[in-house]
ROSE-4610 file (N, C-alpha, C; in Angstrom, 1 decimal, always signed):
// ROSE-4610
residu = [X/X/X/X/X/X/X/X/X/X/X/X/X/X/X/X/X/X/X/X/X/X/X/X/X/X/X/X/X/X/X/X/X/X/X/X/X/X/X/X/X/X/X/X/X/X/X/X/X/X/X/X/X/X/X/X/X/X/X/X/X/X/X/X/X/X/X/X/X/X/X/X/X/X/X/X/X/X/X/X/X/X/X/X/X/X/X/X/X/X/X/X/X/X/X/X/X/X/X/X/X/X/X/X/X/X/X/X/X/X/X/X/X/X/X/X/X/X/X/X/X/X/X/X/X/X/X/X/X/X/X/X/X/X/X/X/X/X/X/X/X/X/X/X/X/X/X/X/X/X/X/X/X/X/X/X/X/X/X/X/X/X/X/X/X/X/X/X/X/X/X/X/X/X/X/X/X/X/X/X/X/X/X/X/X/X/X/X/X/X/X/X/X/X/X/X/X/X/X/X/X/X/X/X/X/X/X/X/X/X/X/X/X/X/X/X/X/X/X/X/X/X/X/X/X/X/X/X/X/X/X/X/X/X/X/X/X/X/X/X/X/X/X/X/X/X/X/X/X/X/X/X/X/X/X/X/X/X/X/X/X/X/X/X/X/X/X/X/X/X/X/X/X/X/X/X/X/X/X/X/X/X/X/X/X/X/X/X/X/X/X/X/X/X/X/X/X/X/X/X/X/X/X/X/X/X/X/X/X/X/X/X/X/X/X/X/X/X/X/X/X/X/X/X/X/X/X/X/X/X/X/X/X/X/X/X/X/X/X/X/X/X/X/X/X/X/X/X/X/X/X/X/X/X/X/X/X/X/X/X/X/X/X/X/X/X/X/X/X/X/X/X/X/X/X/X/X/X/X/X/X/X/X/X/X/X/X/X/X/X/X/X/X/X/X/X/X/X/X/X/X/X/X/X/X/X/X/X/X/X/X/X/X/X/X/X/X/X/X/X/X/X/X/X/X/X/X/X/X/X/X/X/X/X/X/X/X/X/X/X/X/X/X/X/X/X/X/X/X/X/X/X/X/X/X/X/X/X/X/X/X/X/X/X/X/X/X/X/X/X/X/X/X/X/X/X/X/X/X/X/X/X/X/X/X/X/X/X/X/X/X/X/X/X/X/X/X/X/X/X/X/X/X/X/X/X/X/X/X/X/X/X/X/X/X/X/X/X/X/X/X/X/X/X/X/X/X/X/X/X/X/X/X/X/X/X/X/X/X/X/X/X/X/X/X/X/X/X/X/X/X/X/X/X/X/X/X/X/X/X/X/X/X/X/X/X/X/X/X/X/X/X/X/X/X/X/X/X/X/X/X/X/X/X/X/X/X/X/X/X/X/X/X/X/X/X/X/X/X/X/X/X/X/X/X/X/X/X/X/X/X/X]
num = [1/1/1/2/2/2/3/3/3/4/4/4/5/5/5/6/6/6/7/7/7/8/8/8/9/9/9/10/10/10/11/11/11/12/12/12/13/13/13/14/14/14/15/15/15/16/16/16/17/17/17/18/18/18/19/19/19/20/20/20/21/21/21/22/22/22/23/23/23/24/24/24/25/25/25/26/26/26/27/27/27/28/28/28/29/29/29/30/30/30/31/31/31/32/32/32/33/33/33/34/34/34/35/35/35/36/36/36/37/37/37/38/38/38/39/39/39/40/40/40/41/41/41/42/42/42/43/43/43/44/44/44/45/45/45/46/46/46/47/47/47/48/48/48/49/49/49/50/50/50/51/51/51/52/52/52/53/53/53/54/54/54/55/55/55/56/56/56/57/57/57/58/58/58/59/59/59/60/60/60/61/61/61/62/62/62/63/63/63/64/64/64/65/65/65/66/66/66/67/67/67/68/68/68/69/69/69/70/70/70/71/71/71/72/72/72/73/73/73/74/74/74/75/75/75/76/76/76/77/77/77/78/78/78/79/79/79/80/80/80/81/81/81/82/82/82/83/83/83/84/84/84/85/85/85/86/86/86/87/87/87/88/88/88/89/89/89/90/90/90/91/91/91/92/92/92/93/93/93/94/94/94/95/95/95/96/96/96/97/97/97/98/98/98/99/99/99/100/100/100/101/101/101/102/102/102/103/103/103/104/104/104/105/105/105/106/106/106/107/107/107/108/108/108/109/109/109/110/110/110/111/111/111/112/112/112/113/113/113/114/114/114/115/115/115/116/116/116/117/117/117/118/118/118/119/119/119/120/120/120/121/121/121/122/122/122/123/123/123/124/124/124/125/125/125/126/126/126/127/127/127/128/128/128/129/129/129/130/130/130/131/131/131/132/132/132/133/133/133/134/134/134/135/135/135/136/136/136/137/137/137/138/138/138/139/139/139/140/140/140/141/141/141/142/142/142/143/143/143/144/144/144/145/145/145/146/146/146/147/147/147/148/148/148/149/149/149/150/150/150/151/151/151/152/152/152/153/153/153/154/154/154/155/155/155/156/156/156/157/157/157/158/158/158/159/159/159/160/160/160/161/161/161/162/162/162/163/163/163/164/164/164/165/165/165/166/166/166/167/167/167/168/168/168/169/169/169/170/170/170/171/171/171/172/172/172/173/173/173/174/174/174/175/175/175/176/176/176/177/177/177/178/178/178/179/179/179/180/180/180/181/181/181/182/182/182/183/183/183/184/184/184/185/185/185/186/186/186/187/187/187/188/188/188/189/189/189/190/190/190/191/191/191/192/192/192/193/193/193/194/194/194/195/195/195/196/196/196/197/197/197/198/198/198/199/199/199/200/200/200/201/201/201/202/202/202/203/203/203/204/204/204]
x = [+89.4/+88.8/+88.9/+88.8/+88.8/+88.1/+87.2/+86.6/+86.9/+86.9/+86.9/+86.1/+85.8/+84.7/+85.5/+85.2/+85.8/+84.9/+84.6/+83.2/+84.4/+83.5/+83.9/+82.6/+82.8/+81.9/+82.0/+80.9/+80.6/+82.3/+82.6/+83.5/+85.0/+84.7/+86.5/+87.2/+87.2/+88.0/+88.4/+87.1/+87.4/+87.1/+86.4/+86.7/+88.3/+88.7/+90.3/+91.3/+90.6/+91.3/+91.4/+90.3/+89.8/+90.8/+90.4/+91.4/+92.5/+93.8/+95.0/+95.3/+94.6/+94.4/+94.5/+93.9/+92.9/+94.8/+94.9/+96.3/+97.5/+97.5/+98.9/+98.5/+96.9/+96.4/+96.5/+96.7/+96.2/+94.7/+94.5/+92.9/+92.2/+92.7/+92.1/+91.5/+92.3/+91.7/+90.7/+90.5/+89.5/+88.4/+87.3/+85.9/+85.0/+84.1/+84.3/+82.8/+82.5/+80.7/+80.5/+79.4/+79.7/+77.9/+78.1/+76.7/+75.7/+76.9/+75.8/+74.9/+75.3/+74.7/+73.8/+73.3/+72.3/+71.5/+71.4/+70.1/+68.7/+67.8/+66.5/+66.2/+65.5/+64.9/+63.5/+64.1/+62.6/+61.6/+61.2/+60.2/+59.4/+59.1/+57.4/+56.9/+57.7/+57.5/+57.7/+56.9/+57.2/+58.7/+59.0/+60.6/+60.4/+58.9/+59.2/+59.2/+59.3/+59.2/+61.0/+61.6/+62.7/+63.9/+63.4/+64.1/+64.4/+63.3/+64.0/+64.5/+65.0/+65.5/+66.4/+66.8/+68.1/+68.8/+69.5/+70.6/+71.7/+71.5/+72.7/+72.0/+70.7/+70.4/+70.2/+70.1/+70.5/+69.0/+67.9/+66.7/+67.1/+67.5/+68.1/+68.5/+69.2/+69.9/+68.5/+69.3/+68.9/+69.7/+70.0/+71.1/+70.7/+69.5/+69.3/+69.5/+69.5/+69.8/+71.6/+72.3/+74.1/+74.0/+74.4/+74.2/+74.0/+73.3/+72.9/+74.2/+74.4/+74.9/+76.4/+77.2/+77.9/+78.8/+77.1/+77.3/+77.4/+76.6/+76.4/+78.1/+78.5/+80.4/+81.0/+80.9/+81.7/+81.5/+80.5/+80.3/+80.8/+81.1/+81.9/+80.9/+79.8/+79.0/+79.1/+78.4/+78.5/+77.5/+77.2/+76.1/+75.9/+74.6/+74.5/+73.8/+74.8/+75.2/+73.9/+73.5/+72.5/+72.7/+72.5/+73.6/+72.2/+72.4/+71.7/+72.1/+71.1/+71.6/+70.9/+72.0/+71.8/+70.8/+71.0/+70.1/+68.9/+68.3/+66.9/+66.3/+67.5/+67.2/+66.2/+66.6/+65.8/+67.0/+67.3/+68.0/+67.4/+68.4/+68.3/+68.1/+67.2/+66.8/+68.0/+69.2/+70.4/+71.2/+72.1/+73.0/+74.8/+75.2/+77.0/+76.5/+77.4/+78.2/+78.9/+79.0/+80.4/+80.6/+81.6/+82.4/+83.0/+83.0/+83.8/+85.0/+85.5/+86.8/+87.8/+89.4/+90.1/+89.8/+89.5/+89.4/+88.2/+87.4/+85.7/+86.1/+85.9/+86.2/+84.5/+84.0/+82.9/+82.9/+82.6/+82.5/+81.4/+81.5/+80.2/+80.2/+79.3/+79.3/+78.5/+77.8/+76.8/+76.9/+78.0/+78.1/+78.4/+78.8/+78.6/+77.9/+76.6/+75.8/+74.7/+75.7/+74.7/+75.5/+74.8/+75.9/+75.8/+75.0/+75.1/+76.3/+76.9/+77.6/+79.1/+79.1/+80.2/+81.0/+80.0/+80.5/+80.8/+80.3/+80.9/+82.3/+83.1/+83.8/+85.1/+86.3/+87.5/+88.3/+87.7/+89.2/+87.8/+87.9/+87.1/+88.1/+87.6/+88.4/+87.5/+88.4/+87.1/+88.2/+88.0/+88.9/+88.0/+89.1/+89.0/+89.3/+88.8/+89.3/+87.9/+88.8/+88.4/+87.0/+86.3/+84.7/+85.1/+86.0/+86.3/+86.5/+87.3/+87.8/+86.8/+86.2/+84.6/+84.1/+84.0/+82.5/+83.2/+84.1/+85.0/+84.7/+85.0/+84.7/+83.3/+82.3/+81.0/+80.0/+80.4/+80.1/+81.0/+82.6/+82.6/+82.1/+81.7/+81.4/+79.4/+78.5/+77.4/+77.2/+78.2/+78.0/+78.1/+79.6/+80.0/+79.0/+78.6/+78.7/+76.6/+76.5/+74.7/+74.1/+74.3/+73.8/+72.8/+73.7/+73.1/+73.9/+72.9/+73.5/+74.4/+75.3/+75.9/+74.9/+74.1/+73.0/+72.3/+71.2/+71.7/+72.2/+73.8/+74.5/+75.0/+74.7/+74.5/+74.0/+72.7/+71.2/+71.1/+71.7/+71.9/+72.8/+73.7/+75.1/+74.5/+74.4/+73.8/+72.6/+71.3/+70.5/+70.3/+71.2/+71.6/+72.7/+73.4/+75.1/+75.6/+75.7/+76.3/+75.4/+74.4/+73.6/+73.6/+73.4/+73.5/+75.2/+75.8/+77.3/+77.3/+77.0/+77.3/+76.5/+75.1/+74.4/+74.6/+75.3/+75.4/+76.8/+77.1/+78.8/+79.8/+80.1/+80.9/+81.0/+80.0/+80.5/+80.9/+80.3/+81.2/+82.1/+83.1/+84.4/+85.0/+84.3/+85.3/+84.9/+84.5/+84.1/+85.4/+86.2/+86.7/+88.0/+89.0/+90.4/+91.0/+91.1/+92.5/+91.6/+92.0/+91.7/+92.7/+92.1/+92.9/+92.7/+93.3/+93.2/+93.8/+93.2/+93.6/+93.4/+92.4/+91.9/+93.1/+92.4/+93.4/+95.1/+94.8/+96.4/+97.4/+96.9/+97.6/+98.5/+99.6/+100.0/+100.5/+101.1/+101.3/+100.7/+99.7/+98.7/+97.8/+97.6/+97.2/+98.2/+99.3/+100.4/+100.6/+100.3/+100.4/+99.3/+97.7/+96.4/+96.8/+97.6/+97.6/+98.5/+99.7/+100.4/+99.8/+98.9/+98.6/+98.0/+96.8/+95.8/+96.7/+98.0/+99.1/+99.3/+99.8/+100.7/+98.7/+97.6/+96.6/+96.7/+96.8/+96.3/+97.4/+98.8/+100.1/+100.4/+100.0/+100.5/+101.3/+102.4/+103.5/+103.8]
y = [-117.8/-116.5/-115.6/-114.2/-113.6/-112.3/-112.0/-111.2/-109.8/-109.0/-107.3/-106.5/-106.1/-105.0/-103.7/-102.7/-101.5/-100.3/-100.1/-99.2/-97.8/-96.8/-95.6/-94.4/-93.3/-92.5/-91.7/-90.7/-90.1/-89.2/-89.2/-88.5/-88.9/-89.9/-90.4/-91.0/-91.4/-91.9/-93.2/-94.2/-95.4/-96.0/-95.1/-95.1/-94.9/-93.7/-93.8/-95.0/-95.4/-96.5/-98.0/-98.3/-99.2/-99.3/-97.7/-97.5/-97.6/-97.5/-97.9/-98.8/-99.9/-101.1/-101.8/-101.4/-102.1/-101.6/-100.4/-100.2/-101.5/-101.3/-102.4/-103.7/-104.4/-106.0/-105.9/-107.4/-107.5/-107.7/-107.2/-106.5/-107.9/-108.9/-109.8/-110.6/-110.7/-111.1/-110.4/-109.2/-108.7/-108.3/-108.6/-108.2/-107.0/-105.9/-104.5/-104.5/-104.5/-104.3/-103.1/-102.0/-101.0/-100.6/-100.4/-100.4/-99.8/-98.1/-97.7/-98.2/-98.8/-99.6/-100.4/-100.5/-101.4/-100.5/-98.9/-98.1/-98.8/-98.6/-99.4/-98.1/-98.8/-98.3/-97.2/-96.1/-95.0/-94.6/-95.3/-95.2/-95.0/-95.2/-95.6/-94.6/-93.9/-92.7/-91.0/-89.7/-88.7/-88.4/-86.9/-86.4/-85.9/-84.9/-84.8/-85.1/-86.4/-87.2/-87.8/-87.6/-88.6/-87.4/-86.2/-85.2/-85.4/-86.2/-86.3/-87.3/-88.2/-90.0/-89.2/-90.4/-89.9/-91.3/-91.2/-92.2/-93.2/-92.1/-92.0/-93.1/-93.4/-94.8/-96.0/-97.0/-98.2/-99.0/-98.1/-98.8/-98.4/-97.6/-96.8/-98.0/-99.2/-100.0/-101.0/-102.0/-103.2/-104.3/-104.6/-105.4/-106.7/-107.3/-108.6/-108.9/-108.3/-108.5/-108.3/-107.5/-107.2/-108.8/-108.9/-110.3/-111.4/-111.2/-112.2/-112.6/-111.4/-111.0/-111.8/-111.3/-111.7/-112.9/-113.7/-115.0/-115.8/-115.5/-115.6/-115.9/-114.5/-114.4/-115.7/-115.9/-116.6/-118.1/-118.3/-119.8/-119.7/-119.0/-119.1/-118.6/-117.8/-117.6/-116.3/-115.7/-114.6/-113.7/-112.0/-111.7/-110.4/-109.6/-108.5/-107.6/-106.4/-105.4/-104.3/-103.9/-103.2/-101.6/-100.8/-99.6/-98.5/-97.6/-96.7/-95.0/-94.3/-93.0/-92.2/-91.2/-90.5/-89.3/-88.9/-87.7/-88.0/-89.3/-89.8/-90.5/-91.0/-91.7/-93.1/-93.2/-94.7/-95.6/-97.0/-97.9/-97.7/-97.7/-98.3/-99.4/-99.8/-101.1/-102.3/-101.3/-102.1/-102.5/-103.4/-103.5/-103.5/-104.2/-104.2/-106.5/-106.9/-107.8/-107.8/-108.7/-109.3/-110.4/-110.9/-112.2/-112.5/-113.7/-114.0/-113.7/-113.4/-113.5/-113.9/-114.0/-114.6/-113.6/-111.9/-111.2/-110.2/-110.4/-109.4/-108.0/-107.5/-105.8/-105.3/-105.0/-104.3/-103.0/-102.1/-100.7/-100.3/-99.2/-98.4/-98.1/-96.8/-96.3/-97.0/-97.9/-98.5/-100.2/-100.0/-101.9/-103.0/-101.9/-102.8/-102.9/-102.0/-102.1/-103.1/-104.1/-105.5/-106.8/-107.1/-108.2/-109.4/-109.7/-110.8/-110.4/-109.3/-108.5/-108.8/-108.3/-108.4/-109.6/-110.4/-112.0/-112.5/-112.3/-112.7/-112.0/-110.9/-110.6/-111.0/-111.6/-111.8/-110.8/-110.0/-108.9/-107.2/-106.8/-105.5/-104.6/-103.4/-102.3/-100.7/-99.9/-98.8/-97.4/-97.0/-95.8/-94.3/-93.9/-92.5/-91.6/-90.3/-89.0/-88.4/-86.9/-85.7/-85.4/-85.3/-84.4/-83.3/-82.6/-81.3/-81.7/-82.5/-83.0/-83.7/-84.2/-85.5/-84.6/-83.4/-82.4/-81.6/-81.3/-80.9/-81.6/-83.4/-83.8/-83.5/-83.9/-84.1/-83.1/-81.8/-80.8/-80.5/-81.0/-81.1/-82.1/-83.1/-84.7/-84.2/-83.3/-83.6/-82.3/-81.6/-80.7/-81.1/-81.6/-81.9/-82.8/-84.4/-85.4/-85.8/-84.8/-85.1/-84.1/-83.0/-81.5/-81.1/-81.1/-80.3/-79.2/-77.7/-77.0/-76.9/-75.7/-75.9/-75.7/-74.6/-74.4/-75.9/-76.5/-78.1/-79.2/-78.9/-79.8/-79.7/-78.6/-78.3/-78.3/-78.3/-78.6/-80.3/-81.2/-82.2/-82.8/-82.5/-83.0/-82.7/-81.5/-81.3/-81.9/-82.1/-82.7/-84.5/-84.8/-86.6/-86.7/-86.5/-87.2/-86.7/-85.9/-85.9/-86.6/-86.6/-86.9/-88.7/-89.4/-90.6/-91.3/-90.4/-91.2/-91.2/-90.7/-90.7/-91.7/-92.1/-93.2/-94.3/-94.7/-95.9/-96.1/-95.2/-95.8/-95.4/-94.5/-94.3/-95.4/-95.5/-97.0/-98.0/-98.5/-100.0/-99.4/-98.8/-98.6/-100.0/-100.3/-101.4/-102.4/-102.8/-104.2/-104.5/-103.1/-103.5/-103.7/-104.5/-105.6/-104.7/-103.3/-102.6/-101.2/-100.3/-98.6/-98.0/-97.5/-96.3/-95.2/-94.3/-93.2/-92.3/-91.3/-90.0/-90.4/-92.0/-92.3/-92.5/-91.9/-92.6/-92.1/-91.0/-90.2/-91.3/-92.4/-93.1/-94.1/-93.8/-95.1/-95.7/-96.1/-97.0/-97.8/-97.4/-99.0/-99.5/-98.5/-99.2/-100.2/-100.3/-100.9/-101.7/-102.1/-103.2/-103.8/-103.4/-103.8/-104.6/-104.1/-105.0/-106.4/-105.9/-106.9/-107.9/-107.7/-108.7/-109.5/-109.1/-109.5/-110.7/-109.7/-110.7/-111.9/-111.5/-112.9/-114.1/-114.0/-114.6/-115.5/-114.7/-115.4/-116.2/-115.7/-116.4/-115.4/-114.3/-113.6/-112.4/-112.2/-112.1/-110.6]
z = [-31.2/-31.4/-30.2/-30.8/-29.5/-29.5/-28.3/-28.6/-27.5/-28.4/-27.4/-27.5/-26.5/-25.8/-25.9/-26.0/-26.5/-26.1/-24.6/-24.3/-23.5/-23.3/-22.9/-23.3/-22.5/-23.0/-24.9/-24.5/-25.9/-26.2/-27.0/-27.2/-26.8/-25.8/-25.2/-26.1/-27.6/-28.8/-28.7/-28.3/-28.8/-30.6/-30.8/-32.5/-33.0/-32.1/-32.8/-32.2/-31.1/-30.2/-31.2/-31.7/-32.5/-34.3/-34.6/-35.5/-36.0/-34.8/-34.2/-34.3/-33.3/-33.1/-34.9/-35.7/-36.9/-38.1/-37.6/-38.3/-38.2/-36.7/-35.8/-36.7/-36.5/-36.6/-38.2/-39.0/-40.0/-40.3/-41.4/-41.7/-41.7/-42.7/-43.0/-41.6/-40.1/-38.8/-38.3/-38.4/-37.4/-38.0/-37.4/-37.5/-36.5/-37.0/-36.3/-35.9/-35.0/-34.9/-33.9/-34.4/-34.0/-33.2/-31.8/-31.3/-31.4/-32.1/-33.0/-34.1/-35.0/-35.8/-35.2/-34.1/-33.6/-32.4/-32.7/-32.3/-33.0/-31.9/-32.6/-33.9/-34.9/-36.0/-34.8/-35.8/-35.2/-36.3/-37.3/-38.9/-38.3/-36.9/-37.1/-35.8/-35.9/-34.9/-35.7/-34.9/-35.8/-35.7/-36.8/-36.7/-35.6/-34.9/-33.7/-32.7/-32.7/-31.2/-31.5/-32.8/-32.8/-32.2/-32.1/-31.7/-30.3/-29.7/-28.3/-28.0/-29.1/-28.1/-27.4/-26.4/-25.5/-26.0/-27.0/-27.7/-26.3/-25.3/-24.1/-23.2/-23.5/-22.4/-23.1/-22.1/-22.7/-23.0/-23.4/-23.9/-25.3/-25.6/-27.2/-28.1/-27.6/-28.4/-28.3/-29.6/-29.7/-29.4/-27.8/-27.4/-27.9/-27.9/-28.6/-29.6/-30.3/-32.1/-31.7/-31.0/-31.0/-30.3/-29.4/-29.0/-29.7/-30.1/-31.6/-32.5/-33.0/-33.9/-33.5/-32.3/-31.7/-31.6/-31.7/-30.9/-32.4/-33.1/-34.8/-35.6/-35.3/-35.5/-34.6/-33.2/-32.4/-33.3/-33.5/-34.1/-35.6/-36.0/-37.5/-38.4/-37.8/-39.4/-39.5/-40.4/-40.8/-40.6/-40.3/-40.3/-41.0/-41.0/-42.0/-40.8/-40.6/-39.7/-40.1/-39.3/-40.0/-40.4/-40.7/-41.0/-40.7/-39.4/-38.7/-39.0/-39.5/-39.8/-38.8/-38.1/-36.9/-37.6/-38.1/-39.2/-39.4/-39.7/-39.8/-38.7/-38.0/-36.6/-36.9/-38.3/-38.7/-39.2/-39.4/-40.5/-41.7/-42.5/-43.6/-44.2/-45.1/-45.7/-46.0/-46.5/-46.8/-45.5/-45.7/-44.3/-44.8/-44.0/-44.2/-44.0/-44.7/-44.7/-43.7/-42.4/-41.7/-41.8/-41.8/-41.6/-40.7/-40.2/-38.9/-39.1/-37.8/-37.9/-36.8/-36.8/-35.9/-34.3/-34.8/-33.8/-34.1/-33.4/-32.9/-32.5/-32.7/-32.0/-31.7/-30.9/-30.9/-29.6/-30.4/-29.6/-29.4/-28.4/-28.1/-26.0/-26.3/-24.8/-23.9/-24.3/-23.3/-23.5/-24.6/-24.4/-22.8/-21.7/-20.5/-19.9/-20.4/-19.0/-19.3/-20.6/-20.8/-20.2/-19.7/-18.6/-19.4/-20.8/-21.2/-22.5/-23.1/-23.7/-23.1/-21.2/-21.0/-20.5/-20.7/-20.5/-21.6/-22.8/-23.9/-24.4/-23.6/-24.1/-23.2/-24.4/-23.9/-23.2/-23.7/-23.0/-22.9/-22.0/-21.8/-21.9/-22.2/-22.4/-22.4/-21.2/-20.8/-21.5/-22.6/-22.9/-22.0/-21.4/-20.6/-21.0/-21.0/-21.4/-20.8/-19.9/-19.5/-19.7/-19.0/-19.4/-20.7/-20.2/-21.1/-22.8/-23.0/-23.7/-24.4/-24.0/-24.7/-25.2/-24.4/-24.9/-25.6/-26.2/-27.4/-28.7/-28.2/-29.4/-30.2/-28.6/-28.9/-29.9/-29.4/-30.5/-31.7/-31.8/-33.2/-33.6/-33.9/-34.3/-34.1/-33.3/-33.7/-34.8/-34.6/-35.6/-37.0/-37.5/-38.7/-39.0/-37.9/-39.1/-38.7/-37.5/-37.5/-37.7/-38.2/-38.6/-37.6/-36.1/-34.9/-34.9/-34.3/-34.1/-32.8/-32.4/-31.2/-29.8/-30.0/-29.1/-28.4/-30.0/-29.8/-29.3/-29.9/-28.9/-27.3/-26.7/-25.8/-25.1/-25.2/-24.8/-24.6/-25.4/-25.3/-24.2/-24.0/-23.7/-21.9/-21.4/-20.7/-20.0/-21.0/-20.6/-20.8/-21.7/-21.6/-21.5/-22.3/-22.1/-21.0/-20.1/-18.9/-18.4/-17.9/-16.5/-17.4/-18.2/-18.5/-18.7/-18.8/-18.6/-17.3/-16.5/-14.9/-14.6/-14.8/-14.4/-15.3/-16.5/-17.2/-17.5/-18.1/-18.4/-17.1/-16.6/-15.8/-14.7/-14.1/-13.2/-13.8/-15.1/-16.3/-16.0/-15.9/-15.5/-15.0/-13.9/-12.8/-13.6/-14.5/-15.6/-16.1/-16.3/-17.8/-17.0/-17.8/-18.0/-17.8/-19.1/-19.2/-19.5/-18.6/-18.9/-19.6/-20.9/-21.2/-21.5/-20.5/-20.4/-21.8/-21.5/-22.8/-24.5/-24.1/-25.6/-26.4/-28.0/-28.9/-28.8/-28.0/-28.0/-27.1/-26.4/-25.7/-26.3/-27.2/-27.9/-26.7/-26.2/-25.3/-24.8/-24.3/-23.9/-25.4/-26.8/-27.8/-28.7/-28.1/-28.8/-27.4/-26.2/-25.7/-25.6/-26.0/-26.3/-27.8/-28.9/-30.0/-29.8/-29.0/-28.7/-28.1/-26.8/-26.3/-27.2/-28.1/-29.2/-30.0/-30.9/-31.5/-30.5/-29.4/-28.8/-28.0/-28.2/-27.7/-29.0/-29.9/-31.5/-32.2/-31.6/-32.4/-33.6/-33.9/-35.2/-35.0/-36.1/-35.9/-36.0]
């Protein structure tokens, strides 16, 4: 088995990095765990207090239950992913089905700055791209898919995602195995990141 870490900031396109990857690999090996899916549940707090998490620090997750979860996959069993909506800033009662598999993929911006996370992972991987460029994405992606306005997401990005990528993710930098820059636009290192994956596992 093998497992990959897949961390970078908000907007640097390890979702499309991951995607790529999930194109090149056959489907039936790889298993996807996503860190967003493991924001703590906020039910039991008001809408207006959920207006302020700062998603961007690493009390936001539930690393012990991802870990879990992890370790759950590594030993051959199976687990139920829990499925988190940024819009309610609560889980849902339902979850996703995973299965183990020959290859773990798990993403997210703050998956390094768990040291029992980045020990479990075979191969690290820190995707880069531009300040300018992230905060491009960031407001199209909180606009479209979390119904923030731009005022909003600017207010945000400014007052968490910059000043928390500089104190949490941006140093995980030196953690990781293989940097790639310019995100998913980089085929070159996502086609020697699958390759390597192929020639660890023997498939063809």
């Amino acid at each position: 088995m093998l497992i990959i870490g897949i961390c970078g900031g908000t907007g640097s396109g390890k979702t499309t990095v991951v995607n790529k990857i999930l194109d090149i690999l056959p489907e039936d090996h790889v298993a996807i765990l996503s860190q967003d899916s493991y924001y703590k549940d906020n039910s039991t707090i008001s809408i207006e207090e959920r207006k302020s998490i700062n998603f961007d620090h690493p009390d936001s997750i539930e690393f012990d239950l991802l870990y879990n979860h992890i370790n759950q996959l590594k030993n051959g069993s199976s687990v139920e992913k829990p499925i988190y909506s940024y819009i309610t800033c609560t889980r849902s009662s339902e979850t996703i089905h995973i299965q183990s598999k020959d290859v773990i993929i798990i993403e997210g911006i703050l998956l390094f700055s768990d040291e029992r996370i980045r020990n479990i992972c075979n191969v690290k991987v820190f995707v880069d791209a531009p300040a300018d460029e992230r905060l491009l994405r960031v407001i199209n992606r909180d606009i479209i898919e979390r119904g923030r306005g731009i005022d909003q997401t600017l207010a945000r990005y400014i007052g968490t995602v910059k000043p928390m990528h500089e104190q949490f993710i941006e140093p995980t930098k030196r953690f990781a195995d293989i940097i790639v820059p310019l995100g998913g636009e980089n085929t070159v290192a996502i086609n020697i990141l699958a390759s390597t994956i192929r020639q660890k596992l023997g498939i063809n």
